[in-house]
C-alpha positions as CSV (number, residue, x, y, z in Angstrom):
1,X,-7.7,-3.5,-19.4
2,X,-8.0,-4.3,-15.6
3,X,-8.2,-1.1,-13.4
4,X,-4.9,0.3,-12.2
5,X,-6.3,3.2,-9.6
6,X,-7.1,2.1,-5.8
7,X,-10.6,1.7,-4.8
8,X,-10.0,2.5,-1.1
9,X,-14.1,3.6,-1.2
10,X,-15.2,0.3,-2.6
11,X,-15.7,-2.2,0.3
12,X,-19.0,-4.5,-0.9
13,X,-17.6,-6.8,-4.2
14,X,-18.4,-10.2,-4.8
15,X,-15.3,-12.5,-6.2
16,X,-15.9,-11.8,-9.7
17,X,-15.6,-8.0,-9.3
18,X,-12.0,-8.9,-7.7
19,X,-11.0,-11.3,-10.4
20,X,-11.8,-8.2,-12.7
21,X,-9.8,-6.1,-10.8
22,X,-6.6,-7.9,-10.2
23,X,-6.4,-9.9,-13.1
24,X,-6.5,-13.7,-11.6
25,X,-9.5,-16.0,-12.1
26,X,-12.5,-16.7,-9.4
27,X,-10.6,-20.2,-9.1
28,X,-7.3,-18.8,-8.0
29,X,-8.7,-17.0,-5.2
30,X,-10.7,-19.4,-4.0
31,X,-7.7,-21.8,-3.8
32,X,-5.4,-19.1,-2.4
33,X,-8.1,-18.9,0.5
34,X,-8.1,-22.6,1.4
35,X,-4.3,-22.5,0.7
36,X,-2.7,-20.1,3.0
37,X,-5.3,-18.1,4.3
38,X,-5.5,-15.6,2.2
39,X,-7.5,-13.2,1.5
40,X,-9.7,-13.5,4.1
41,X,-13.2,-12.5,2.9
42,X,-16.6,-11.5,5.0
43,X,-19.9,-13.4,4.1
44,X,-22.9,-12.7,2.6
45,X,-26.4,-13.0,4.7
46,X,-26.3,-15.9,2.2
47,X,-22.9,-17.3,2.1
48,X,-21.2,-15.7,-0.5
49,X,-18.1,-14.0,-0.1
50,X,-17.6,-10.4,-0.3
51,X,-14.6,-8.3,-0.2
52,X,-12.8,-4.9,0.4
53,X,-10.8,-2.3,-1.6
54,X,-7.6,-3.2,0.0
55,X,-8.1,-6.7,-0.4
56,X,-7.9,-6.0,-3.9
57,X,-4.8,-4.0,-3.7
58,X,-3.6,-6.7,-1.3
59,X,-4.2,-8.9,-3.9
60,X,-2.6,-7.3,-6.7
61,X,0.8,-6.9,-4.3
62,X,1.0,-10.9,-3.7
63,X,1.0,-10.9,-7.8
64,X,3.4,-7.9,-8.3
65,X,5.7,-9.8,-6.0
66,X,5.2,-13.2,-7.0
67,X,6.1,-11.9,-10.5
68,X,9.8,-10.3,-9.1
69,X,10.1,-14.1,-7.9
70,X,8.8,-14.1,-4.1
71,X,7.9,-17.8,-3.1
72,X,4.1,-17.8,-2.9
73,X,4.1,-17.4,1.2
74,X,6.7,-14.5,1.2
75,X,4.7,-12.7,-1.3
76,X,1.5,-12.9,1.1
77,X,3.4,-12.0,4.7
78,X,4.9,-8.9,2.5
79,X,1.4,-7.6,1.3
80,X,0.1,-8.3,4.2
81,X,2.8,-6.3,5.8
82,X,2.4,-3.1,3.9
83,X,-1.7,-2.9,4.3
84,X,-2.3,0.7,5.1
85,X,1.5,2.2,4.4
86,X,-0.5,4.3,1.7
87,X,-1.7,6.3,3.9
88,X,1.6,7.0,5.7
89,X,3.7,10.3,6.3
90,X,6.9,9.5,4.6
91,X,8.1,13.0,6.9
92,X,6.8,11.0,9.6
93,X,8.7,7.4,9.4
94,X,12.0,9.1,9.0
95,X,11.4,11.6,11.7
96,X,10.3,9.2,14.4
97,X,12.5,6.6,13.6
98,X,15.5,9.0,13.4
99,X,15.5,11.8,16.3
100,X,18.4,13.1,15.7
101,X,17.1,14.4,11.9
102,X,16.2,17.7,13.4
103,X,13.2,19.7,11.7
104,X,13.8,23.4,10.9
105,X,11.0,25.5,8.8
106,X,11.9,26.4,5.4
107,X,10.6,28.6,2.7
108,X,9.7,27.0,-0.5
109,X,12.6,28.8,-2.2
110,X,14.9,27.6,0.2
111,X,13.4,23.9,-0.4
112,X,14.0,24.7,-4.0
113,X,17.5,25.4,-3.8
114,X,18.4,22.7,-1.5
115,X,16.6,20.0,-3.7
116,X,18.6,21.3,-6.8
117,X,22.0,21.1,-5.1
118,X,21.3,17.4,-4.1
119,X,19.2,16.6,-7.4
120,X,22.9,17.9,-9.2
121,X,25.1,16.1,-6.8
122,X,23.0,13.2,-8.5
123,X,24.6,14.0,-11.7
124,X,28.1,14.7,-10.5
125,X,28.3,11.9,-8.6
126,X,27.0,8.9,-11.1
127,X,26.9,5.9,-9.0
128,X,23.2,4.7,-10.2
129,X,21.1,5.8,-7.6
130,X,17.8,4.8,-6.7
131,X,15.8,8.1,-6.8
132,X,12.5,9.5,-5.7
133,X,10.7,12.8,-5.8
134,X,7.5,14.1,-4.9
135,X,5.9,17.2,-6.0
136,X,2.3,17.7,-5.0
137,X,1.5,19.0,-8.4
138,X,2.3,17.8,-12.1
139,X,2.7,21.0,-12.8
140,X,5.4,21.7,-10.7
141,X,7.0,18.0,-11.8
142,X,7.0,18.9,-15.6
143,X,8.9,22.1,-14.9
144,X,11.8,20.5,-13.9
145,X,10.7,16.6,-15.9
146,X,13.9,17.4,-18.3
147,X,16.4,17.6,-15.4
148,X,14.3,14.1,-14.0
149,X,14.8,12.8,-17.4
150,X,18.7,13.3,-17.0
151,X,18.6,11.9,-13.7
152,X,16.7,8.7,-15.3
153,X,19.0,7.8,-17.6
154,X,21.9,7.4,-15.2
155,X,19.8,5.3,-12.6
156,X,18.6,2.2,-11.6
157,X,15.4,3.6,-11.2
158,X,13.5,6.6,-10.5
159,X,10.3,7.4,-9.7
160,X,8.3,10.7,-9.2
161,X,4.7,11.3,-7.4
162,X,2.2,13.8,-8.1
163,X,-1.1,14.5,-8.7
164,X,-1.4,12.8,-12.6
165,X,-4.3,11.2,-13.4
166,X,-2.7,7.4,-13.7
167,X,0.5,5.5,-13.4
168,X,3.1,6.4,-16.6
169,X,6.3,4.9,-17.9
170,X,7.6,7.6,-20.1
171,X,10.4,5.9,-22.0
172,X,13.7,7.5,-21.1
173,X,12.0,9.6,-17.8
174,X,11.1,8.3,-13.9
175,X,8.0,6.1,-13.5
176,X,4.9,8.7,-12.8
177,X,3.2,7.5,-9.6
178,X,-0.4,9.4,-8.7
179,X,-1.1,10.8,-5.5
180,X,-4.8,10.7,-3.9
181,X,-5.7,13.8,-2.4
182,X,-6.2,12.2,1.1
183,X,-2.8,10.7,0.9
184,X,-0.5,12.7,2.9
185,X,1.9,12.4,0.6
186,X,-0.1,14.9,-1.3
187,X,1.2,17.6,1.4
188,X,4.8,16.8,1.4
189,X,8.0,17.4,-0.7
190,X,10.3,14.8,-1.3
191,X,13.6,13.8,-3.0
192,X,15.6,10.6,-2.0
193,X,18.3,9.7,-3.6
194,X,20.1,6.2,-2.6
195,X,23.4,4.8,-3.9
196,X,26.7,2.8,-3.2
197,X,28.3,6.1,-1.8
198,X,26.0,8.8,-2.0
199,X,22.7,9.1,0.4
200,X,20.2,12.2,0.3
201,X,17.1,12.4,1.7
202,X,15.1,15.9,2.4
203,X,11.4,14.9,3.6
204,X,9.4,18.4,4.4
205,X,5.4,19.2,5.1
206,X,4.0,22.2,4.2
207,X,2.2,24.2,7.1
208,X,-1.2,25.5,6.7
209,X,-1.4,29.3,5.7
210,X,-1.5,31.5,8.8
211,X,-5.0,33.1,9.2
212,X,-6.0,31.6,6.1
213,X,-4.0,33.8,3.9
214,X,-2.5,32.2,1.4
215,X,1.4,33.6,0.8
216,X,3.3,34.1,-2.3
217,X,4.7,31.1,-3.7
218,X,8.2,31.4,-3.0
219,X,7.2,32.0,0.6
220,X,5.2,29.2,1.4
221,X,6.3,27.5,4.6
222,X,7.5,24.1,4.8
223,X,8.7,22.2,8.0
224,X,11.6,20.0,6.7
225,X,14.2,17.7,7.4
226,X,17.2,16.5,5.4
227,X,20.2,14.1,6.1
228,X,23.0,12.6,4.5
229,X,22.7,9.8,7.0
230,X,22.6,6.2,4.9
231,X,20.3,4.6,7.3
232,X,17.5,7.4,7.4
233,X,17.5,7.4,3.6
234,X,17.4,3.7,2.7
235,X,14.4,3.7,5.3
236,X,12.7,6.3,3.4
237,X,13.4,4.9,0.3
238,X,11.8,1.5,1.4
239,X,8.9,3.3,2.2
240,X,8.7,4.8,-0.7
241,X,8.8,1.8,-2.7
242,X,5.9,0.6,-0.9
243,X,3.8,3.1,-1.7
244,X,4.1,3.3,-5.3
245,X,3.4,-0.5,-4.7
246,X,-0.1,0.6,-3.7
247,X,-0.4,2.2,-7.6
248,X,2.4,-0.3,-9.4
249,X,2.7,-3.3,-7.5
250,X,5.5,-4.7,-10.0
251,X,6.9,-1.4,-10.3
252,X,7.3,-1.1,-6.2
253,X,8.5,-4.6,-6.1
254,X,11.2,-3.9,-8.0
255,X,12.1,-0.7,-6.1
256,X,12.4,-3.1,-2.8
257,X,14.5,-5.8,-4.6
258,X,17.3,-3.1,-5.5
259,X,16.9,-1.8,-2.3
260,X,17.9,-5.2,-0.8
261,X,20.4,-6.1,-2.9
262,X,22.6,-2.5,-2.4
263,X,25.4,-1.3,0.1
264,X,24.8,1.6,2.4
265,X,26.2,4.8,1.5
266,X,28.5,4.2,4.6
267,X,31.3,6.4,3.3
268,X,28.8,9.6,3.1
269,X,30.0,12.8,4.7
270,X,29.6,12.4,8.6
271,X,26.4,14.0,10.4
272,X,28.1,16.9,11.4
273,X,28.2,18.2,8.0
274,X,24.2,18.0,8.0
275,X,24.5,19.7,10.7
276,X,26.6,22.4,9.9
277,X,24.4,22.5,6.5
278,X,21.1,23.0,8.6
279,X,22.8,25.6,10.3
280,X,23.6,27.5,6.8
281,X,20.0,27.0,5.7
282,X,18.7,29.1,8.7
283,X,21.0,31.4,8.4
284,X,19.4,32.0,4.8
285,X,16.1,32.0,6.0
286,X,17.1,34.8,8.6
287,X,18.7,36.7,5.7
288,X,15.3,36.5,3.7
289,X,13.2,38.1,6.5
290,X,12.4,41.6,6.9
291,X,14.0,43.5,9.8
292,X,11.8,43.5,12.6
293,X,9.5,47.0,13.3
C-alpha cells in the first residue's frame, strides 16, 4: 500500500522513492517531464534527479484528477494551481475576499449553538448539500459523528477534518480528512454547507488564552464569521475541497467537480438577515457575561 499522509519534511528523494509514493512507474515521470514540463526536478552533483514532498503530492493531484476525467494538461495547471493551499486559513480566504462578512468574537457555546441550528437546517431543508466541517479534535467530531452520519446520507458528499490519524471512508458517514498540526486548519471551526437553495458557511479561529490561562471549555473564545451569502460559501467550499485534495486527491477532485457543476443558492435569505442574526448572537454573548464590578 502506497503512503497516503504528506511528507511536507521530505525534500531529498530520488525517482524511485516518488514512484513508491504516488503509485506511477519511474517511466511515467520521466515522460511526463519531457512532455509537459512537469514535475520539474533539481539535480544531483551527479545528474540524477531529486525531488520534493510537494512534488509528490503534486503528483498524486495530476492522478486524482486525471482519474475524475481532466485532460492530461488541465490536470497539471490545476495541481499546479493549488501548491501550498494546505497551508491556508480557510477564515482567511473568505474574510479577505468578502469584507462585508464582518467578524464578531464568540464563545464556544455560542459557536455550538449556531453550528447546530445550520447543521439541522441541513436536515429540514434536504436539497443534497455539499457539506464540510472541521473540528480540531476527533474527539469533539465523534460526539456529534451520529448527527454527521444523518447529514451523509442525504448529501452529495460530506466531509469532516480533524485530527485522526489517516484518511477514512466510513460507509454510510462523511469522508474523515486529517489535519497536521501546523495546518491552520488545525485552529479553526468550520461548517459549510452548499446546495441549490440553501448556503451556510460559519468560518471562526480560536484566540489564544489571555495570560496563558486556559478557560473553561464552553468559554473559549473564538473570532468568527458566518454568512448566508452564496458566493462566500461556494468560495469556501472550493477551498475546502482543495485541501482535502492534499490528503485524498480523488476524494478532493470530486468535491470540485460537484462544485462546478451546481447552481448558487441565489434565492437564500438576503444579507440583512445575517446581519440581523450577528446582531442576535452578540446580544447572547452580552447576556452570558457577568455584570461589570
Amino acid at each position: 500500500m502506497h503512503e497516503t499522509q504528506p511528507i511536507h519534511d521530505k525534500d531529498d528523494l530520488a525517482i524511485g522513492d516518488v514512484a513508491e509514493l504516488t503509485g506511477l512507474t519511474a517511466g511515467t515521470i520521466r515522460a511526463w517531464e519531457q512532455r509537459y514540463g512537469f514535475p520539474e526536478p533539481a539535480r544531483s552533483d551527479s545528474g540524477y534527479r531529486r525531488y520534493r514532498g510537494e512534488d509528490v503530492e503534486t503528483l498524486r493531484r495530476v492522478v486524482g484528477y486525471r482519474n475524475r476525467g481532466l485532460s492530461m494538461a488541465a490536470a497539471i495547471d490545476r495541481a499546479r494551481q493549488e501548491r501550498g493551499v494546505d497551508r491556508m486559513s480557510l477564515y482567511a480566504t473568505v474574510v479577505e475576499a468578502h469584507p462585508a462578512v464582518r467578524p464578531q468574537v464568540l464563545r464556544k457555546a455560542s459557536l455550538i449553538s449556531l453550528s447546530r441550528a445550520i447543521e439541522h437546517e441541513i436536515l429540514a431543508h434536504g436539497a443534497k448539500p455539499i457539506v464540510f466541517a472541521a473540528f480540531q479534535h476527533e474527539r469533539f467530531y465523534r460526539a456529534v459523528e451520529p448527527l454527521y452520519r444523518r447529514i451523509a446520507t442525504m448529501a452529495d458528499v460530506a466531509t469532516v477534518f480533524a485530527d485522526f490519524p489517516e484518511v477514512g471512508h466510513p460507509e454510510g458517514g462523511p469522508v474523515e480528512v486529517p489535519i497536521r498540526p501546523e495546518e491552520p486548519l488545525g485552529n479553526e471551526w468550520v461548517v459549510i454547507v452548499d446546495a441549490p437553495g440553501y448556503a451556510a458557511c460559519l468560518l471562526a479561529w480560536e484566540q489564544p488564552a489571555l495570560n496563558g490561562r486556559t478557560p473553561p471549555d464552553a468559554e473559549r473564545r473564538f473570532e468568527a464569521v458566518w454568512t448566508l451569502d452564496p458566493y462566500a460559501t461556494r468560495r469556501a467550499a472550493t477551498v475546502a475541497s482543495r485541501l482535502a485534495a492534499q490528503h485524498d486527491p480523488e476524494h478532493g477532485a470530486r468535491c470540485e467537480a460537484l462544485l462546478r457543476d451546481r447552481p448558487l443558492a441565489l434565492e437564500s435569505p438576503a444579507p440583512a438577515m445575517t446581519a440581523l442574526a450577528n446582531r442576535v448572537l452578540a446580544y447572547m454573548e452580552d447576556a452570558g457575561r457577568p455584570p461589570e464590578q
